[in-house]
N, C-alpha and C positions, 0 to 999 in steps of 0.2 A: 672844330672849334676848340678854341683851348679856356677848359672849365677848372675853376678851384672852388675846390670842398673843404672849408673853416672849421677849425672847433668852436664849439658856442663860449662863449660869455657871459650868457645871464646866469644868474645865481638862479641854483636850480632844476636847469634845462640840460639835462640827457640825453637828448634826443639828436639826432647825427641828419645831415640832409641827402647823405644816400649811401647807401649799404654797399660791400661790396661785391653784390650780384648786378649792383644797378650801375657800377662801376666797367662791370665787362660786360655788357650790353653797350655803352656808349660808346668804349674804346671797339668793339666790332664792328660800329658805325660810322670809325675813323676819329672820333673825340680823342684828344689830347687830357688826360683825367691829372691833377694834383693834389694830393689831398695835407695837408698839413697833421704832424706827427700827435696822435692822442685824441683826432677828431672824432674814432666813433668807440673810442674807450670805454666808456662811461652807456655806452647801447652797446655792449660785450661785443666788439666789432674790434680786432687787434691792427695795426698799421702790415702786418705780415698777408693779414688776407688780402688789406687793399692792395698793399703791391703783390700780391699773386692774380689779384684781379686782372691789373695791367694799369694798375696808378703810380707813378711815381708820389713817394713819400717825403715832404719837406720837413727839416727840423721849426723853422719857423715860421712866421705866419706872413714876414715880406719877400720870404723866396715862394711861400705856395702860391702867393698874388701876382708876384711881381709881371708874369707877363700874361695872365691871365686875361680874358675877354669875358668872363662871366665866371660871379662868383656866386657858389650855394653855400645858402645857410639855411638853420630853422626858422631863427629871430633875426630878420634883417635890421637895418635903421630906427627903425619906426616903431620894434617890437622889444627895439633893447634898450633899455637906459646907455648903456655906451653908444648908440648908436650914431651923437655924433663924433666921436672918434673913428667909428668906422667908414664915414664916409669922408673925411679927413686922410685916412691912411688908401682911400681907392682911388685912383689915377682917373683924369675925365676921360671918358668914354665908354671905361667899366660899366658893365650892369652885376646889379647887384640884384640876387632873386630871394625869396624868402618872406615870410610872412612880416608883414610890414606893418600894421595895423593901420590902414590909410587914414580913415575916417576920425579915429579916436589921435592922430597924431600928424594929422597933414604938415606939419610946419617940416616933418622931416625930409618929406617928397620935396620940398620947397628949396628946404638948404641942401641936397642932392641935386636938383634942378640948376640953383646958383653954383656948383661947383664944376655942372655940367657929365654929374654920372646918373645914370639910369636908373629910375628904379624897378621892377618886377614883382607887383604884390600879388603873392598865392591867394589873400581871401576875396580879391575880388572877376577871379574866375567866374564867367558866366553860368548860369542853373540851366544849361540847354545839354542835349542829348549826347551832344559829342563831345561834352566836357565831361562828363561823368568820370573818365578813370584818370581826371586831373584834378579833380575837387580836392584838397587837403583836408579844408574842414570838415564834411561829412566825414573824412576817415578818422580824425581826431574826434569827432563827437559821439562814433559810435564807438571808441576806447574811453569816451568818459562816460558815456550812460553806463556802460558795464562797470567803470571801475566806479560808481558812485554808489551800483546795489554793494560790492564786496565792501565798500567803507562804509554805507548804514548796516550792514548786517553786524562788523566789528563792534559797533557803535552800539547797538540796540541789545537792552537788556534780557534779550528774548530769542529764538530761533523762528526763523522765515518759513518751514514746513511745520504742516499739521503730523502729528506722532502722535499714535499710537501704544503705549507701554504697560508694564503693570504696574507703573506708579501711577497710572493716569493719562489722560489725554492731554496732548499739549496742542493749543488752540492753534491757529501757520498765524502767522504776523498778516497785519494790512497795511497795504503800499498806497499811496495816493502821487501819482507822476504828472505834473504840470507841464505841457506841450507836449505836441506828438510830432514833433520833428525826427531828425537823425537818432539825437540823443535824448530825448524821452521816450523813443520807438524801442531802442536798446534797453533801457532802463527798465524797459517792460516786459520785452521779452526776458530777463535775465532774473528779473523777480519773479517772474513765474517758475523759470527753471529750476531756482530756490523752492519753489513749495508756497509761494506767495500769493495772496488774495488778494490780486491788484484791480483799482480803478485808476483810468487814464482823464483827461481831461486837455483840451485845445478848444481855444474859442471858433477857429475853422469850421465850420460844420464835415468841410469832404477828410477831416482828419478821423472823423469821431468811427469811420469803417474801419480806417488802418489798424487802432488801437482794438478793437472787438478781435480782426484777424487774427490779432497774437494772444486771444483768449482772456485777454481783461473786459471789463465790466465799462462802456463809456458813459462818463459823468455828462450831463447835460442838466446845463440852467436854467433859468426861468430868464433869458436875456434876450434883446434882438440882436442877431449878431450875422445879419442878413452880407452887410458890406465889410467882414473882418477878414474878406482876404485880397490880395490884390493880384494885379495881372502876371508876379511871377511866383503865386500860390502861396506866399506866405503870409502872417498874420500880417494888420493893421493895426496903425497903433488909432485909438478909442479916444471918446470927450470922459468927461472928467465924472460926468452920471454913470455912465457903462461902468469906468474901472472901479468907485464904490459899487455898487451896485455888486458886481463880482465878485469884490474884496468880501462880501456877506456871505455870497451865495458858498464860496468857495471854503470860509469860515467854516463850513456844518460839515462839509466833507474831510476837513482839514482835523477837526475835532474827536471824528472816528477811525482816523489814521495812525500808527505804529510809525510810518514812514512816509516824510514828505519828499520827495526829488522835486523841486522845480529846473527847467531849462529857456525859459524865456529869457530872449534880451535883445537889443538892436543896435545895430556894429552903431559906434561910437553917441553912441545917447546913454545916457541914464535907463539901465534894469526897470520894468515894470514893476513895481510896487503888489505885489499879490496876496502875502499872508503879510496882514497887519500883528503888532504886537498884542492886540489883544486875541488871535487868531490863535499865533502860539502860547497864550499862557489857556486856552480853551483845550489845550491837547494832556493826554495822561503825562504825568512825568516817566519818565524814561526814554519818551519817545525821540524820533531823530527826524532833523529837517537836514537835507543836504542841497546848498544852492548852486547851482551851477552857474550862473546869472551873477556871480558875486566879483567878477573883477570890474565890473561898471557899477555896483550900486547892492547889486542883489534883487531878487523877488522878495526875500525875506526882512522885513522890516530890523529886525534886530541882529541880520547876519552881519562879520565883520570878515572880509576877503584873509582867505590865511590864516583863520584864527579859530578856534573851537570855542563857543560862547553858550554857556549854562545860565537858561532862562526859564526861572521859572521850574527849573527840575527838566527842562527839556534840550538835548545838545543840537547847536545850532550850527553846523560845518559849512563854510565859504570855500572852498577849494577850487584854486586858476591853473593850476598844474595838473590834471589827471592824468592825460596821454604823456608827460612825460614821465611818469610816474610806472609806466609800462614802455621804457626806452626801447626796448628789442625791436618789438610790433611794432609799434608807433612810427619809429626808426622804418622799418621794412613798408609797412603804409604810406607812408613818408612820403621813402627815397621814391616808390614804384611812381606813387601821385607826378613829382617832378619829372622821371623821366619821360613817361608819359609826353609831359608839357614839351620838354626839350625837343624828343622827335617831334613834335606839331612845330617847333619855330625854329628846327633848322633843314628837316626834308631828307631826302637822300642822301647830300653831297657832304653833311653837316657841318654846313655854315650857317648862321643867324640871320634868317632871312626875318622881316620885320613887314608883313601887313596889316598896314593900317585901317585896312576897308575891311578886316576879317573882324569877328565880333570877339575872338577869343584873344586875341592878339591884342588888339583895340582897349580892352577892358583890363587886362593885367599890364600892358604900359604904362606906369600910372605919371613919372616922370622921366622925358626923351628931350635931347634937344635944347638943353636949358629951357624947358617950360614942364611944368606940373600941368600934366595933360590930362588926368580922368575927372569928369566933370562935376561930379558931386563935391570932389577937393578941392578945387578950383571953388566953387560958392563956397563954401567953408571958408576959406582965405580970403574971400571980398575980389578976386581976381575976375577980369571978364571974363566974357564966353570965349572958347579955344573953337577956333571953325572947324569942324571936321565930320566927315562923312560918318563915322561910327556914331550908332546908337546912342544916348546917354543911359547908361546904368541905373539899375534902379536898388535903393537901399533895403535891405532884408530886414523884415524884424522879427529874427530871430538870433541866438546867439553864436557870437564870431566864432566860436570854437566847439561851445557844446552842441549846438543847434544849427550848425551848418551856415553856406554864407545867406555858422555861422553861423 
């Protein structure tokens, strides 16, 4: 199959959609690999390695496409603001793979659909057992629960270890991490390794063992939260008694905290609502809230996505970009995640074989065929039902990036 590897586009994004180790793996599996000149620059990836890989190197981005059958990016259509340009400049028949954001952007699966190119969104890979080393999100969310303890520790007027000195003792900092997903599981394990007094907390009741595993203290309310999870183990979103009702409960624990991580969120809805603004004017000043939740809305009442917000004497961090912020890894995480995908959808011969009856295949097609095929986008759009033997998908509610699919 003849694959092209883009440089990104968004302002921002660093992050390369395959390394060149992931480059010669697919060329010894007969791939046809192009990458366009400067694509893994910026994730310390020189155009020299890829063609030592066995990539041919394009100066620009209509000779790396031009006869391409499948093109990898980070941020495909749906995740870019240019995105319709980008499916503008792909030929019909192209598929284009990459993180798409289906749910938060279906119109773009749509206008791909009408043009007659493919789409492939990485967040909506299945949570089954043989997906695991194609999940992107989880590998992007356990590089942002780490990089969210290094930026509240930056952040925090204080040190995360208990010390011992002859000036004195210095108290460790207290961590308070909202969901035990991917990345509130990282965030916790990583403030511990800081020297940190963490409590975790997840409305799940079967999360509340994970969090103790990694030596934190699990929070438990005074709430019924019998039916907060659903058949593919993630949270529930709650009536409108439960989320007050928490928003208190979680207030008192929030109040004896140093540091808040939240990572709740639900691919294309509006962020839970969890630390109300009088939650953070309840906390010592100095203290740090870091939302991860914060390109859809935020957990945090007063967070602003991007932005550093002083409330109260308390710093309030929204940050959408972590994993790119650790291009290398990220990058290497990334590329492995897709290749992975690749050999599942071309097999041996490597050609793009395309099962429809397969759940994995099924579920990351999301537009084939001039029709927007994955069914939850489809309802989104007011479109009928699409007939097909595949499963319908069910929506996570946790978050697309920090928390796994998203």
């Amino acid at each position: 199959m003849k694959i092209a590897l883009i440089k990104e586009t968004h302002a921002g994004e660093w992050r390369v959609g395959l390394v060149p180790n992931n480059v010669s793996q697919l060329t010894k599996l007969g791939h046809s690999i192009t990458v366009e000149s400067g694509a893994g620059t910026a994730a310390g990836y020189s155009d020299e390695e890829y063609a030592n890989a066995g990539a041919t190197v394009e100066s620009s981005r209509s000779a790396t496409t031009s006869n391409a059958e499948l093109i990898v990016q980070v941020r495909g259509p749906g995740a870019d603001p240019a995105g319709d340009q980008q499916i503008r400049d792909a030929k019909p028949g192209q598929f284009l793979l990459g993180l798409q954001d289906p749910l938060g952007n279906p119109a773009s699966a749509a206008t791909a659909a009408a043009a007659g190119v493919s789409i492939i969104a990485l967040e909506t890979i299945p949570r089954i057992s043989r997906a695991q080393s194609m999940d992107v999100l989880s590998s992007m969310a356990t590089i942002a629960g780490y990089k969210a303890v290094l930026m509240a520790a930056d952040h925090l007027p204080k040190m995360f270890p208990m010390l011992m000195t002859a000036a004195g003792t210095v108290a460790a900092a207290r961590v308070f991490v909202i969901g035990a997903g991917v990345a509130g599981l990282q965030a916790i394990a990583s403030s511990r390794r800081l020297g940190a007094i963490v409590e975790g907390y997840d409305v799940r009741e079967a999360a509340l063992e994970q969090i103790e595993s990694l030596g934190a203290k699990s929070v438990k309310l005074d709430l019924d939260s019998g039916d907060a999870e659903d058949a593919g183990g993630y949270a529930k979103a709650q009536g409108e008694d439960f989320n007050r009702r928490q928003q208190e409960e979680l207030a008192k624990v929030v109040s004896r905290s140093d540091v808040v991580i939240t990572t709740a969120a639900i691919p294309g809805r509006q962020s839970p609502l969890l630390i109300t603004k009088a939650a953070v004017e309840g906390m010592q000043a100095g203290s740090v809230i870091i939302d991860l939740a914060a390109e859809r809305g935020g957990n945090c009442e007063v967070c602003q996505a991007d932005e550093a917000v002083n409330h109260n004497g308390v710093t309030v961090l929204g940050p959408t970009d972590l994993p790119s912020r650790v291009p290398r890894h990220a990058s290497q995480m990334f590329g492995n995640n897709v290749t992975t995908l690749l050999k599942h959808l071309t097999g041996d011969e490597a050609v793009l074989k395309l099962d429809l009856d397969d759940e994995i295949t099924s579920n990351i097609l999301v537009a084939h065929g001039g029709e927007v095929r994955h069914p939850l986008m489809r309802k989104i759009l007011g479109l009928e039902e699409l007939v097909t033997s595949a499963p319908e998908p069910e929506a996570a509610a946790s978050n697309s990036e920090a928390d796994s699919n998203e």
